[in-house]
C-alpha positions in Angstrom: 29.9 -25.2 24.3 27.4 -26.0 21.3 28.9 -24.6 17.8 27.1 -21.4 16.9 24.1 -20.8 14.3 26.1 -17.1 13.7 29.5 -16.0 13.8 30.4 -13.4 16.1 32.7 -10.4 15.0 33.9 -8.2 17.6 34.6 -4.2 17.2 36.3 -1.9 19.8 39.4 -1.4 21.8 40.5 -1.3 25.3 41.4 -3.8 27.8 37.6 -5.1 28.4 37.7 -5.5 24.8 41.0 -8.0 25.1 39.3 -9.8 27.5 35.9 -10.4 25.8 37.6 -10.8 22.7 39.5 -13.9 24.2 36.9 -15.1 25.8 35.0 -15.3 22.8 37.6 -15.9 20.1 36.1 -19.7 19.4 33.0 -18.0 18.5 34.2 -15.4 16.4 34.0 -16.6 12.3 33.0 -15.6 9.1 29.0 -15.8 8.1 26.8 -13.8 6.3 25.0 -13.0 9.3 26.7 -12.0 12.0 26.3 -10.7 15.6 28.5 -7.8 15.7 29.9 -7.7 19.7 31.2 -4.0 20.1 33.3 -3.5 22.9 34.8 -0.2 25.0 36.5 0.8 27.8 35.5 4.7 28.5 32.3 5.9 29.7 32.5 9.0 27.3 32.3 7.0 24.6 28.3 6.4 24.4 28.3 8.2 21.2 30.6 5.5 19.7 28.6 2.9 20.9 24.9 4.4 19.2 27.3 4.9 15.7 27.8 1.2 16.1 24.2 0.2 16.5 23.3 2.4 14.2 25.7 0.8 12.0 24.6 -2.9 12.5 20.7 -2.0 12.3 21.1 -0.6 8.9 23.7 -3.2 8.0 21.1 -6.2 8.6 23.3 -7.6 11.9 22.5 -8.4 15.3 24.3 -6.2 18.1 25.1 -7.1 21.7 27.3 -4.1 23.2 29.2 -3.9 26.0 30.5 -0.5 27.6 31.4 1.1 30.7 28.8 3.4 33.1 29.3 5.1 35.7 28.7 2.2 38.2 30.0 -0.4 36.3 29.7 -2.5 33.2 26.2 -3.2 30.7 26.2 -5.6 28.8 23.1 -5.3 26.0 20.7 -4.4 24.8 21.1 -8.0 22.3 19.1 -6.3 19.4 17.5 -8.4 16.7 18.2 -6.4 12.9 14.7 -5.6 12.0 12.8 -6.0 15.7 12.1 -3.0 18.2 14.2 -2.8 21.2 17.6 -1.2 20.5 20.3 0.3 22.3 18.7 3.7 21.4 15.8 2.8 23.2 17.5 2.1 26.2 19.0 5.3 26.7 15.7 6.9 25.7 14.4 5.0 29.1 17.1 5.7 31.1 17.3 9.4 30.1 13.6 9.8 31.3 14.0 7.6 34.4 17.3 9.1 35.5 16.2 12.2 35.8 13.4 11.9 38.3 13.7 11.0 42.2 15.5 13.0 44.6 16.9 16.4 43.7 20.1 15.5 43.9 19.5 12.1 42.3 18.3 14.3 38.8 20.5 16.9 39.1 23.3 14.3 38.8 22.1 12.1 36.1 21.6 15.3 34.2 24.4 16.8 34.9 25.7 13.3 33.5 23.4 13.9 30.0 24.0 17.3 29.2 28.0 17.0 30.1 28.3 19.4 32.5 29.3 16.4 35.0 32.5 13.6 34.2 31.9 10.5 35.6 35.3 8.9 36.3 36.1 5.7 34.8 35.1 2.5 36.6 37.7 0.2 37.9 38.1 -2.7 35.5 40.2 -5.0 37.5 40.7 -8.6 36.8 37.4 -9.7 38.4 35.2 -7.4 36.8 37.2 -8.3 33.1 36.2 -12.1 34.1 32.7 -11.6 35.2 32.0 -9.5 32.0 33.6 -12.0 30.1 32.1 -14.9 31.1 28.3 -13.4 30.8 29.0 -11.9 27.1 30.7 -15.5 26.5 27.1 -17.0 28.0 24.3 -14.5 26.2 26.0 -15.7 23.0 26.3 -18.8 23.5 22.3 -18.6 24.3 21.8 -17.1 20.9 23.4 -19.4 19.4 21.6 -22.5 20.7 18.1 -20.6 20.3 17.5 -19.7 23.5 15.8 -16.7 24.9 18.8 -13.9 25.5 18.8 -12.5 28.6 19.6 -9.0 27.1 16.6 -9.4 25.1 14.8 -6.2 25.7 16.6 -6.0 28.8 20.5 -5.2 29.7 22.7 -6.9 32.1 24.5 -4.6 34.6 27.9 -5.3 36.6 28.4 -3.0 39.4 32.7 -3.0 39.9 32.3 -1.9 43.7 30.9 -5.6 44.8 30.7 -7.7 41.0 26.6 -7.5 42.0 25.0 -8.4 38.7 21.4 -7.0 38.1 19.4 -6.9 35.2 17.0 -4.4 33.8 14.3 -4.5 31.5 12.7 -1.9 29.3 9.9 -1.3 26.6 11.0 -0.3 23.0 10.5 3.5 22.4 7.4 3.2 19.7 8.9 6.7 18.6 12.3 5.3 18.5 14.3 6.9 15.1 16.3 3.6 14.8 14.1 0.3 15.1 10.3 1.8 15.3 8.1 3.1 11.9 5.0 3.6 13.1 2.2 3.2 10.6 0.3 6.4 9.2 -2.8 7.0 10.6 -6.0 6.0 8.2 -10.0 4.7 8.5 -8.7 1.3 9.5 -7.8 2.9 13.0 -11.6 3.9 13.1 -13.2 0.9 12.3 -13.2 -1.5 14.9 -14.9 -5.1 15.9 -16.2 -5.0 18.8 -17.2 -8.6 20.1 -18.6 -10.8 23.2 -16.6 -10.6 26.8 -18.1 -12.8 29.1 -18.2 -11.2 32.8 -17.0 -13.3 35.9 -19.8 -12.1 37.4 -23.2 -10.2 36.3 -22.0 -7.2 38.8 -18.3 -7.1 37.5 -17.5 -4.8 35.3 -13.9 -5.5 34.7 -12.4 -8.5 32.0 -9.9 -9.3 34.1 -8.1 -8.1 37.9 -5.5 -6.1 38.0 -4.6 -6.3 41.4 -4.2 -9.9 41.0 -1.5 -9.5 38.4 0.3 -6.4 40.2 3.9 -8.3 40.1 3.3 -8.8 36.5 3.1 -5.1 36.6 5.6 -4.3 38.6 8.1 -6.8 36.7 7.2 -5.1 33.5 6.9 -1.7 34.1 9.3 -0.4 37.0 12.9 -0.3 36.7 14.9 2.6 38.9 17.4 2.1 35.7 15.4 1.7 32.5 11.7 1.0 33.7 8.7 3.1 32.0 8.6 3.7 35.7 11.6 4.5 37.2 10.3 5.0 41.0 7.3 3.5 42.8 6.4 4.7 46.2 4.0 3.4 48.9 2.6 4.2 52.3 -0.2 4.3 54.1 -2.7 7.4 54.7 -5.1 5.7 57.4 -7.0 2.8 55.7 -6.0 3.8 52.6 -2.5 2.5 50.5 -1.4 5.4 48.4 1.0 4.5 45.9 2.8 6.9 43.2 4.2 6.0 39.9 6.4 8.1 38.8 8.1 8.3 35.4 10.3 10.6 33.6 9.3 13.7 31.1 6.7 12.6 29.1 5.0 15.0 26.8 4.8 18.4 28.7 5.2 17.1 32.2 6.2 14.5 33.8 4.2 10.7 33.7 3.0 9.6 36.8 0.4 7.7 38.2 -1.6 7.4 41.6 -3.8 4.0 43.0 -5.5 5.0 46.6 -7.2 2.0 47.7 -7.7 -0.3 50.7 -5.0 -3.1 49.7 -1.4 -2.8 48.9 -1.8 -5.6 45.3 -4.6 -2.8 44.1 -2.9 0.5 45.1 0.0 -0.2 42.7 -1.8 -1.8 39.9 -4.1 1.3 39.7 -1.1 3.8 39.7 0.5 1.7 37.1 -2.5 1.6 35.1 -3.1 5.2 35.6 0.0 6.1 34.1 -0.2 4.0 31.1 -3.8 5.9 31.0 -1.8 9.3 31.0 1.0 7.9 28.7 -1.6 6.7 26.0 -3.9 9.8 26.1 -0.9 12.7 25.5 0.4 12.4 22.2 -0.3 9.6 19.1 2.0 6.8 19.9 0.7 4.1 17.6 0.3 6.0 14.4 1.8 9.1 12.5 -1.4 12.0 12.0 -1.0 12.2 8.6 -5.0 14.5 8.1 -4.1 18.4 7.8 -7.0 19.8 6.0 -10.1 22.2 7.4 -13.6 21.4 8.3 -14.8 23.2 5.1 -12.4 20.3 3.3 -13.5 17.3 5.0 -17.5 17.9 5.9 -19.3 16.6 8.2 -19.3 13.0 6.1 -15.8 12.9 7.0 -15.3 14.8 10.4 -16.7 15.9 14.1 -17.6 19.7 13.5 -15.2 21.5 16.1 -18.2 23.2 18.1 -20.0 20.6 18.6 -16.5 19.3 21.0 -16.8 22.6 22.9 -14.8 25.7 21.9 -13.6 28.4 24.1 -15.1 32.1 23.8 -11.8 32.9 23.0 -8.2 31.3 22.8 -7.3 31.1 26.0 -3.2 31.0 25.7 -0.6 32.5 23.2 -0.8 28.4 21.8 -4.2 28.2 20.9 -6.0 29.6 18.0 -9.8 30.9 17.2 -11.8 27.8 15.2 -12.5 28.7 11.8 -14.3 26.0 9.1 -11.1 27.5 6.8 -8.6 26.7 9.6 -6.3 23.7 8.5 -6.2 21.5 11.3 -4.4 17.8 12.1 -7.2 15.1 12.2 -7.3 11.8 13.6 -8.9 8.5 13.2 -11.9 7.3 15.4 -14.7 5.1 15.7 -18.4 6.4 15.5 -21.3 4.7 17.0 -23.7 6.4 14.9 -22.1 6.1 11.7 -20.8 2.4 12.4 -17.5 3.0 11.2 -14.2 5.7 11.0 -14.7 10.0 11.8 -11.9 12.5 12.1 -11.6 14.1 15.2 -9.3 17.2 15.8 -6.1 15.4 17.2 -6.0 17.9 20.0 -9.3 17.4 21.3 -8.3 13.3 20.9 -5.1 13.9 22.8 -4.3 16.2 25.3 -0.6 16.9 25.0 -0.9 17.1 21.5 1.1 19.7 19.4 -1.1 20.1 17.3 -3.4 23.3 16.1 -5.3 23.4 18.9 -8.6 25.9 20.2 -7.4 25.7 23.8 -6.4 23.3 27.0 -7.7 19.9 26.9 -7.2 17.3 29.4 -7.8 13.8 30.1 -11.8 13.8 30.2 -13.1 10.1 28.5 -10.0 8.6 28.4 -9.7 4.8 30.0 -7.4 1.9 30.1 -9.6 -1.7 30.0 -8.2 -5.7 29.9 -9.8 -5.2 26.2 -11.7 -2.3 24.1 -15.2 -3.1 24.9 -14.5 -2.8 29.0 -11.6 0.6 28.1 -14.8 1.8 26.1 -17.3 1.3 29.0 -15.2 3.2 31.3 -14.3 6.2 29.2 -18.3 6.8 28.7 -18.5 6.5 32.8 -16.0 9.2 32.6 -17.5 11.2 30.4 -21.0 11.0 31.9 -19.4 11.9 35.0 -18.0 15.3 34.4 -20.7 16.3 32.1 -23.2 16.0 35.3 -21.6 18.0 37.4 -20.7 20.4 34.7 -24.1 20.8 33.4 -25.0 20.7 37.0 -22.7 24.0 37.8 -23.1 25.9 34.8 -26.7 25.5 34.5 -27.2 25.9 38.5 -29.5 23.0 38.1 -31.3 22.4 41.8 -30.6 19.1 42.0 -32.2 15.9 44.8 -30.1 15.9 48.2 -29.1 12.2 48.4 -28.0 10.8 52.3 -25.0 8.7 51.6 -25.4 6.7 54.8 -28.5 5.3 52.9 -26.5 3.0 51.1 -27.0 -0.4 51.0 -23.3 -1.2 50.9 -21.9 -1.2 54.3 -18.1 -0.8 53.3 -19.6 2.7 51.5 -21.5 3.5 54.8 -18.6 3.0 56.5 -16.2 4.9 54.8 -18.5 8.3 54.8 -18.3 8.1 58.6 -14.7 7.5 58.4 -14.4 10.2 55.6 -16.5 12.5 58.2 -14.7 11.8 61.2 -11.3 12.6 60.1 -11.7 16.0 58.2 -14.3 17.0 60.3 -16.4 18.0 57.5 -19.6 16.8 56.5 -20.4 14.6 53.3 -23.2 16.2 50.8 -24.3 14.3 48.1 -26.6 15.2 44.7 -28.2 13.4 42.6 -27.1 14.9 39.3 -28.0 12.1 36.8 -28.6 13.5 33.2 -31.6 12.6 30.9 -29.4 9.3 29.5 -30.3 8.3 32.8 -26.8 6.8 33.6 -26.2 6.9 37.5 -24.1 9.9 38.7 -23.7 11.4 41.7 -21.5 14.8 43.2 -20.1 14.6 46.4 -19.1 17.4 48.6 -17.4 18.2 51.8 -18.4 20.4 53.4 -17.1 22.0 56.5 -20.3 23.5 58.8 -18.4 24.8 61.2 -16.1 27.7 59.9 -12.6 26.3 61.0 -10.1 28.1 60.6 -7.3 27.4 57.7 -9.9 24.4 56.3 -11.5 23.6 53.0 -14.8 25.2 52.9 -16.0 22.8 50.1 -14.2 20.6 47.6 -15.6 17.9 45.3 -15.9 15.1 43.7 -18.3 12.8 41.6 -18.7 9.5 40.1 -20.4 7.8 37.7 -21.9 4.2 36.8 -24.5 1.7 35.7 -24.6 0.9 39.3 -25.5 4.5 41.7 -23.9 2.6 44.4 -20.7 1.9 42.3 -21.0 5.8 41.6 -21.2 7.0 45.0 -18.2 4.6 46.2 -16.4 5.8 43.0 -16.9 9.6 44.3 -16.0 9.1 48.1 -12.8 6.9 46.8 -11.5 10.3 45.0 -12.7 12.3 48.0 -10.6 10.3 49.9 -7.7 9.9 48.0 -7.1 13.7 48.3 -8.5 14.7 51.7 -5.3 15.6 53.3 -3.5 17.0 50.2 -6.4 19.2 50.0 -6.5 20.3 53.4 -2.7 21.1 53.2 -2.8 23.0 50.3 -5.5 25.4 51.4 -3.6 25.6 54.4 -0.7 27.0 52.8 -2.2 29.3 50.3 -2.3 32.9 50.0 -3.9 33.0 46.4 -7.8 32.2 47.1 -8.8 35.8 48.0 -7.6 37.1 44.3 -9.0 34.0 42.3 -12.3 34.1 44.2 -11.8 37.8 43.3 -10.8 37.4 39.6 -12.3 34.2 37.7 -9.6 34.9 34.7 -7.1 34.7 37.3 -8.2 30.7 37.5 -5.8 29.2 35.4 -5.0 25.0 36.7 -6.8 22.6 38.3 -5.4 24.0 41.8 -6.7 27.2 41.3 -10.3 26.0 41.3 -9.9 23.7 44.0 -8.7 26.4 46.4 -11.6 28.6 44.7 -14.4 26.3 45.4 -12.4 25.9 48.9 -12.6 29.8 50.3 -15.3 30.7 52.3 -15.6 33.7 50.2 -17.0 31.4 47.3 -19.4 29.4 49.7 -22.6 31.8 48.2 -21.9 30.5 44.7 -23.0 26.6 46.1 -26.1 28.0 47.0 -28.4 26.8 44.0 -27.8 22.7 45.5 -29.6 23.7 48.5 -33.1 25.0 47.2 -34.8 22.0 48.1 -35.2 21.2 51.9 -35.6 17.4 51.2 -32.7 14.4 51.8 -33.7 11.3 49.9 -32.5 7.8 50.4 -30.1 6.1 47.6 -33.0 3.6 47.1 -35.7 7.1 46.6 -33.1 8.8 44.1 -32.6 5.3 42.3 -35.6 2.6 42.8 -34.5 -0.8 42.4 -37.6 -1.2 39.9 -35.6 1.3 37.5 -32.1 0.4 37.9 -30.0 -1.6 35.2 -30.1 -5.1 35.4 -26.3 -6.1 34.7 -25.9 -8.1 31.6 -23.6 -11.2 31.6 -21.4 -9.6 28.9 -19.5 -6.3 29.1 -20.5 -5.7 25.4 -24.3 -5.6 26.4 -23.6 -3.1 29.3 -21.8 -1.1 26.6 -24.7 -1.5 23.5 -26.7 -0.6 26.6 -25.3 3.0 27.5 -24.1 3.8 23.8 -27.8 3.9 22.8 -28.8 5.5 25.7 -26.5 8.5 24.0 -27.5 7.2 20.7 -31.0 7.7 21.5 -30.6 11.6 22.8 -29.8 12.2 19.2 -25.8 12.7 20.5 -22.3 10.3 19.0 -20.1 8.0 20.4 -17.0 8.5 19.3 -13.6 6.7 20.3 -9.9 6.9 19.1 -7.8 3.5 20.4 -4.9 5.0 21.5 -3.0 1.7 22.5 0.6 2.0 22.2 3.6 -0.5 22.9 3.5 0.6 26.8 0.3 -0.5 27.3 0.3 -3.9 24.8 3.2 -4.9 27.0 0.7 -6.0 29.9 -2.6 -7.0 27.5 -4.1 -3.3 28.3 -6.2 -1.3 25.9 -6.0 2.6 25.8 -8.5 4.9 24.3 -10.0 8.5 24.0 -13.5 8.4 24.3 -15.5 11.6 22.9 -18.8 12.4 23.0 -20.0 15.6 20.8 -22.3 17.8 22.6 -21.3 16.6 26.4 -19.2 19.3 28.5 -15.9 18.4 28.2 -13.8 19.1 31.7 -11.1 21.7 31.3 -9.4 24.2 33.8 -8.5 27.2 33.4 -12.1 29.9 33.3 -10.8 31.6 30.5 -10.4 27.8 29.2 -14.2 26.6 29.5 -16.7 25.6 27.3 -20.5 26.7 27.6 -21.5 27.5 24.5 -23.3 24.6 23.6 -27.0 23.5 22.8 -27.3 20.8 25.1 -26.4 22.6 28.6 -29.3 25.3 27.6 -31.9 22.5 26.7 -30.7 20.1 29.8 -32.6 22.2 32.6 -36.4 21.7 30.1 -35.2 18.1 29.3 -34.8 17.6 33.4 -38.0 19.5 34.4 -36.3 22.4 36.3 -37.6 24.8 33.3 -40.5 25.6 30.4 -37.3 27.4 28.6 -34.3 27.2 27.6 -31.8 28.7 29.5 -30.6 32.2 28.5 -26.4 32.7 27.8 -26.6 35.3 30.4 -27.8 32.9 32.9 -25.3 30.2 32.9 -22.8 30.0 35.6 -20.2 32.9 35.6 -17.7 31.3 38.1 -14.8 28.9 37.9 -16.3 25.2 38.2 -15.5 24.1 41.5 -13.9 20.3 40.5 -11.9 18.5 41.4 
């Protein structure tokens, strides 16, 4: 064995301790920096083993422990003094993961947690003592030599039914108390670079595929022990893979993530990515909010005016509060288009778990995860373009072009709205509901003619792009996706006749699915179907007019941030990248856009009272005059 760089002192007691401390004992001298090796036998003594790291983090040592579960033996976390990734953090991951799965599965583990449950004592014959020797004796002797560890960032686990040795990665907590300080937040979080990415192709709008690196994802992410994502299922819902990431509590609820595509490498790289999306947009992860001051404070110079994001007529929970200039509120850092540089932005309207002062629900609307910021950016304005249109399209009962899907020039898209037809029975209506920025969007709607029984009357969906044919695939994918859950929720519901009955009664996103899904609401669609005519893709979007690709995503995003910089509106975004998503080379942010409808749930929850969606119906031609407050929309929205 090659001499050691650092001596090793050992702490504990117990008989796994006798037999790591022999195996180590050549190892084991005096330095000034040591790697302290702590060492016990019970699986009650967990506390014992944080003291320790505690201990050797503030100390300026290196920690490796070794203790008992209730399966067998870990070895690790091998923390660095000074680097994230501490035995803290792993029970932080396990915690969350543990507690999702089965039933049983969580009510064990936290049974486990809370003490309610004893775990008997593993069996620490001779074989398992030798095993567990011989791999501490080996992660040192790595460390010593300069080699990677094997518990960095990772533990080793011994199982004492069959000596099966397995090992488990994990992320560092960024919020973790003992080997995390996040930095405050300040204007240098809100002044970004943005600079060339070069497309594969002019039509791609992606820096890089994900589905190509899904075991990358899969390594790095999902662990049933200590992974970000603790369970990953998979199966198949006719030609489409659905796959489900699910992680433990994470905010308010619990993380999870959902990839419904036509290939199995794509499916679970989406609902990876969609969690990290999640993850990233609930609470501040990179930075501490360190802004509490009001509106009347800061000025416009300094901050987004509250209105101008969409308030509610009034709060809407026991949580939320009624916006006031003299209301002290937390702010966050973003970056402004218009102004070229940083803006505060309520950190409730910038992330939607946030426990922060808050005028009411928020939700997910504009954010995106991107290979880099410029293509994360680009996809949080598609977002946002996409559920202002059909907002301002409901709430402004704007009598939008018919468009007939089956005129696409994409045959995969013409054949997945026959397919989408055929197996729900309903039939696919499409709008045209592109806003005066003139960026594609499109809502689709199923519709069921024929008055079965126990069906969906209606429910919707909508995408947006550069490209109308990219929106419409983007809307029939989500129509899809959520065909058969749909179908099977209205079947077992008995709640639609009082929500259609009593908007305030519309509280989640389920309640106006099943609202825009009762026949008794059918009469409330009616405004789409004013005009007789159905016109073809290429009618609602001539080629002559479309955008011409550029070979850089940073041109296709100057492109469409002027478009909204030219209406007289902001582009506004807060980089919400945390360790979870830098682990796999993924940007996270918020993108805001003042004046737009954000989409929220919950009636009592939405926001009409803003300038644009009275001006949109002149701007669009469907009006001389602005539209009235007693004229907008009094129903529930009917999305998703």
């Amino acid at each position: 064995m090659i001499a050691p760089t650092r001596a090793v002192q050992i702490h504990g007691d117990g008989i796994l301790f006798q037999a790591v401390a022999a195996a180590t004992d050549r190892l084991r001298t005096d330095h000034d920096r040591a790697v302290d090796l702590f060492v016990v036998d019970g699986v009650d003594r967990a506390d014992q083993v944080l003291d320790a790291a505690r201990t050797a983090y503030r100390d300026g040592r290196d920690f490796l422990p070794v203790y008992p579960t209730p399966r067998g033996v870990r070895i690790g976390p091998f923390t660095v003094a000074g680097h994230p990734g501490c035995h803290h953090c792993v029970r932080v991951r396990e915690g969350r993961a543990r507690v999702t799965g089965t039933p049983q599965r969580s009510a064990l583990w936290q049974g486990l947690y809370e003490g309610s449950v004893t775990a008997p004592p593993p069996v620490l014959g001779p074989p398992v003592l030798t095993t567990v020797a011989a791999l501490v004796t080996d992660e040192l002797a790595r460390v010593a030599r300069g080699a990677a560890p094997r518990c960095a960032d990772a533990v080793l686990e011994v199982t004492t039914a069959n000596l099966a040795v397995s090992r488990h990665r994990f992320i560092a907590d960024p919020e973790c108390p003992m080997c995390s300080t996040l930095p405050d937040d300040g204007p240098e979080a809100g002044s970004f670079t943005l600079v060339s990415r070069p497309k594969p192709a002019p039509d791609d709008y992606r820096a890089r595929s994900l589905a190509a690196e899904h075991e990358r994802l899969l390594e790095t992410m999902v662990d049933v022990e200590t992974g970000l994502i603790s369970s990953m299922t998979v199966h198949h819902n006719h030609p489409m893979i659905l796959a489900a990431a699910i992680g433990g509590p994470a905010c308010c609820t619990d993380l999870s993530g959902y990839g419904r595509t036509f290939s199995y490498p794509a499916s679970v790289s989406v609902a990876i990515a969609e969690a990290l999306e999640r993850l990233g947009g609930t609470l501040p992860r990179s930075r501490r909010t360190r802004v509490r001051a009001t509106f009347g404070e800061l000025g416009p110079e300094r901050a987004v005016e509250p209105p101008t994001l969409g308030l509610p007529d009034a709060p809407p929970h026991e949580h939320a509060v009624r916006y006031s200039p003299d209301l002290p509120v937390e702010w966050v850092y973003g970056y402004s288009f218009r102004r070229g540089g940083p803006v505060l932005v309520p950190e409730s309207s910038a992330y939607y778990g946030s426990h922060a002062t808050a005028f009411g629900l928020e939700s997910s609307n504009g954010c995106a995860l991107g290979g880099n910021l410029e293509e994360a950016i680009l996809h949080g304005i598609f977002e946002v373009a996409e559920r202002d249109a059909f907002l301002a399209t409901w709430f402004a009962r704007l009598p939008v072009p018919r468009v007939d899907p089956l005129t696409s020039a994409d045959p995969m898209t013409r054949l997945l709205v026959r397919w989408l037809e055929r197996s729900t029975g309903s039939r696919l209506h499409v709008f045209d509901i592109t806003m005066p920025e003139g960026v594609p969007a499109l809502w689709l709607m199923l519709v069921d003619e024929t008055g079965r029984t126990g069906q969906p009357k209606a429910f919707c969906g909508a995408g947006a792009h550069l490209d109308p044919e990219r929106a419409l695939w983007s809307g029939l994918v989500e129509l899809a996706s959520v065909a058969d859950a749909t179908k099977e929720m209205v079947a077992g519901d008995t709640t639609a006749p009082g929500l259609v009955a009593d908007s305030d009664l519309v509280r989640s996103m389920e309640d106006h699915a099943l609202v825009a899904a009762s026949p008794d609401s059918w009469d409330r669609f009616g405004f789409l179907y004013r005009r007789d005519e159905v016109v073809s893709m290429e009618t609602a979007f001539p080629p002559s007019k479309r955008y011409r690709p550029a070979t850089d995503l940073l041109e296709d995003l100057r492109w469409i941030v002027g478009r909204y910089l030219d209406s007289g509106l902001d582009v506004v975004v807060v980089e919400q990248t945390a360790r979870e998503q830098a682990a796999v080379d993924l940007t996270c942010v918020k993108v805001i856009i003042p004046g737009t409808l954000p989409m929220v749930f919950g009636h009592r929850n939405r926001r009409v009272d803003l300038p644009r969606l009275r001006e949109l119906p002149v701007r669009l031609g469907y009006r001389s005059t602005p539209l009235p407050p007693e004229e907008i929309n009094p129903y529930p929205h009917p999305f998703p």
